[in-house]
N, C-alpha and C positions, 0 to 999 in steps of 0.2 A: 479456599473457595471451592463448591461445589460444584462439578459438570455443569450443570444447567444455568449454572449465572456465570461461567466462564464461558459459555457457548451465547448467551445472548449479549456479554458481553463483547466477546469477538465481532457477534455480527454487529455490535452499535460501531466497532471499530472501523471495520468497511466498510462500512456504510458513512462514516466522516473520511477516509483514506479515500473513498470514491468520490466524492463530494468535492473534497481540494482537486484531484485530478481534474475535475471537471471545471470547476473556477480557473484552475491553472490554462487549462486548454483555451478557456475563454480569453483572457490574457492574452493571448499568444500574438494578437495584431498592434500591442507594444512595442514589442521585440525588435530591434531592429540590426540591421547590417550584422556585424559575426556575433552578435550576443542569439539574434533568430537563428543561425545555426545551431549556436552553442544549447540555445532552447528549445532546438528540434532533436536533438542528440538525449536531451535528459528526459526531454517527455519521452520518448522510444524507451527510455530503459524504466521506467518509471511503470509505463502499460506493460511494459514485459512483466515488472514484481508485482503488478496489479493482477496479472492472471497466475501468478503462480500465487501469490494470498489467496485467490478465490482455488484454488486448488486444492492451498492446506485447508481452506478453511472447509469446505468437500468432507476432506478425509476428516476432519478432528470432528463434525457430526455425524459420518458413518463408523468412524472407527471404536473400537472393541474394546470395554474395560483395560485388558491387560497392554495396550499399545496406548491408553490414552496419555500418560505423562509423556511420551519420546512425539508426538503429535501436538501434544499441547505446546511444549517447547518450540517444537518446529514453525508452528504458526505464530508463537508469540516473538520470534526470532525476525519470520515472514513481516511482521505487521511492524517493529521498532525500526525496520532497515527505511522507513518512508520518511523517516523524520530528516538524514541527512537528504535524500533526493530531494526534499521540499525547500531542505534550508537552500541547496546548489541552485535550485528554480526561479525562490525567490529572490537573491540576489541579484540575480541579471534585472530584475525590472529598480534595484535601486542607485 
């Protein structure tokens, strides 16, 4: 895959990663007695990797030919880790 459809790739990524976050948020008056703890605890950690994806994904459009593989990695590392945080989220609402 070349640069440029890995990079509008990523952004279609975050831009659906941001999107469940945001439906998830919405959710959140489900939630009840220690399962709303337990779903205030994961969405916390959840916007923490949401600002660091939008970090990597920063550098993997400014960064340099010679650093793009060890960036590209890094964001696509960034962007897989969302799938367990979603699955841990959605659980508590079943």
């Amino acid at each position: 895959m070349d640069r440029e459809t890995f990079k509008n790739n990523a952004k279609e990524r975050i831009d659906e990663i941001f999107a469940k976050i945001d439906e998830l948020e919405a959710k959140k008056e489900k939630a009840i007695g220690e399962a709303k703890a337990e779903y205030d605890e994961k969405m916390a950690d959840l916007k923490a990797k949401k600002e660091e994806l939008q970090a990597k994904y920063d550098k993997l459009v400014e960064t340099s030919e010679e650093n793009w593989e060890e960036v590209k990695e890094a964001f696509s590392s960034a962007a897989g880790s969302f799938k367990e945080g979603f699955s841990k989220i959605a659980g508590l609402f079943n």
